[in-house]
PAPA-526288 format. One record per residue (C-alpha): residue in one letter; x, y, z. Coordinates in steps of 0.05 Angstrom, whole numbers, padded with zeros to 5 digits, always signed. Example, Ala and Ser with C-alpha at 12.3 -4.5 7.8 and 13.67 -1.06 7.14 Angstrom:
A+00246-00090+00156S+00273-00021+00143
! end
This chain:
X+00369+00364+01577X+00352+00336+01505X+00341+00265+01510X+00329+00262+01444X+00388+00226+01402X+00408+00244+01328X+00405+00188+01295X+00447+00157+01248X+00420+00141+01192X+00419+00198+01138X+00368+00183+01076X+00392+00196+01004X+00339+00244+00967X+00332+00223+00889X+00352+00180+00851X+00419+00152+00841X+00451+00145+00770X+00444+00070+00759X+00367+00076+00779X+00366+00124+00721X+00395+00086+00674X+00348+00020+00682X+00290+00065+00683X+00313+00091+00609X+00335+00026+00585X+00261+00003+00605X+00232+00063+00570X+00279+00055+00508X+00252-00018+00500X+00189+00006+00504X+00194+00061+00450X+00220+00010+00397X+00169-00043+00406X+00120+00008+00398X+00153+00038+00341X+00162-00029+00303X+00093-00054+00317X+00070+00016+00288X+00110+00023+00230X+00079-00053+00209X+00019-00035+00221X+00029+00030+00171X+00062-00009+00115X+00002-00059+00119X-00042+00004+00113X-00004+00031+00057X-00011-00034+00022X-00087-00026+00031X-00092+00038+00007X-00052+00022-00061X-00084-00034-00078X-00162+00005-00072X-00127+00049-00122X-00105+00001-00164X-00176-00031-00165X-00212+00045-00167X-00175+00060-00234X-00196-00009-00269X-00274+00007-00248X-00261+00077-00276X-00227+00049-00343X-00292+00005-00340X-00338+00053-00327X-00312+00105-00372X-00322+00049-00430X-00381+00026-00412X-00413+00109-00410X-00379+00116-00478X-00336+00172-00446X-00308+00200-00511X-00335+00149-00560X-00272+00115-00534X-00254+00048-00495X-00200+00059-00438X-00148+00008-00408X-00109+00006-00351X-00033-00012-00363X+00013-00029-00306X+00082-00027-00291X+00128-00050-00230X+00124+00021-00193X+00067+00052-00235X-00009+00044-00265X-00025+00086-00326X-00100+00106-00347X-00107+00112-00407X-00162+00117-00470X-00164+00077-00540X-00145+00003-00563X-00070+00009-00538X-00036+00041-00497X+00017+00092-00522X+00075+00114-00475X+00078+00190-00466X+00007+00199-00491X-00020+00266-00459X-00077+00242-00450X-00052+00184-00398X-00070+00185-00330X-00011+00169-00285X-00014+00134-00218X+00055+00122-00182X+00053+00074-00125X+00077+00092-00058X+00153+00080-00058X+00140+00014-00002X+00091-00021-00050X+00107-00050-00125X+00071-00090-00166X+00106-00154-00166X+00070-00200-00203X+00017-00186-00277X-00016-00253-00296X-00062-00230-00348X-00089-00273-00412X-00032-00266-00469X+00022-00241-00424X+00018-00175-00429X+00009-00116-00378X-00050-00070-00404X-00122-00090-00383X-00164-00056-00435X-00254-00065-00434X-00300-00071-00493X-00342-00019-00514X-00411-00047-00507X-00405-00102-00458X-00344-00075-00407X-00317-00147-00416X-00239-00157-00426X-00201-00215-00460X-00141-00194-00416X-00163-00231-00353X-00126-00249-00296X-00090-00230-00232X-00045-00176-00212X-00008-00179-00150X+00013-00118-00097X+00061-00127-00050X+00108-00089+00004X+00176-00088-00027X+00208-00105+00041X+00175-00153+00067X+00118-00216+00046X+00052-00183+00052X+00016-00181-00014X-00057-00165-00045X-00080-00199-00108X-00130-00161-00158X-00164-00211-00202X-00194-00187-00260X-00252-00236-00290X-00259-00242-00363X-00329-00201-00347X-00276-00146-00333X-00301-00134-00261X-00236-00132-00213X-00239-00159-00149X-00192-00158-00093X-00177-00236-00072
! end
């Protein structure tokens, strides 16, 4: 005869529901620390990349001046949500001729600090100096992460 004995213990195959339920809470966790630390970490890029723009289209309203573009002098005039190009002595709402950038919806410009409290940065002709110097101030409109432009009275901007 047999001598062999069934035994008695029977193993479970897979996985029983409460196993699958910590290894999806785990995973869960995982995806929104990830998510957060990425989503930072895009809104800091974003901040970046407005705040190059912002500086590109002051060294373009100074270089355009400077090269007589148009036997003109440009400016640069800034809003909360907005920086507008354009050419002449002042800047005129609506012009055609304006250049409009708008600012990613997470960024604003939150603080203009220029000479005589106004918000247009405009160059001389011959010398690409400005008498509007001073600071403007990018920031995310969520949270406390900001960029500061300073704009000498040499009108070369500079990002602090």
């Amino acid at each position: 005869m047999n001598s062999f004995k069934k035994s008695t213990y029977h193993f479970r195959e897979g996985f029983s529901a409460l196993e699958l339920l910590a290894v999806i809470a785990i995973l869960g966790i995982i995806v929104t620390l990830t998510y957060t630390s990425f989503a930072s970490l895009r809104r800091g890029k974003n901040l970046d990349t407005e705040t190059l723009s912002v500086l590109s289209l002051l060294e373009k309203a100074r270089a355009d001046t400077l090269g007589a573009k148009g036997a003109s002098q440009y400016g640069v005039h800034f809003e909360t949500t907005k920086a507008v190009f354009f050419s002449g002595g002042t800047y005129v709402s609506g012009n055609a001729s304006n250049i409009t950038m708008i600012l990613n919806p997470l960024i604003q410009i939150s603080s203009i600090n220029l000479t005589g409290g106004g918000a247009e940065v405009i160059f001389d002709r011959l010398s690409g100096k400005t008498e509007e110097a001073g600071t403007l101030t990018l920031s995310l409109v969520s949270a406390s992460s900001s960029k500061t432009i300073a704009i000498g009275a040499t009108g070369l901007p500079e990002i602090q």
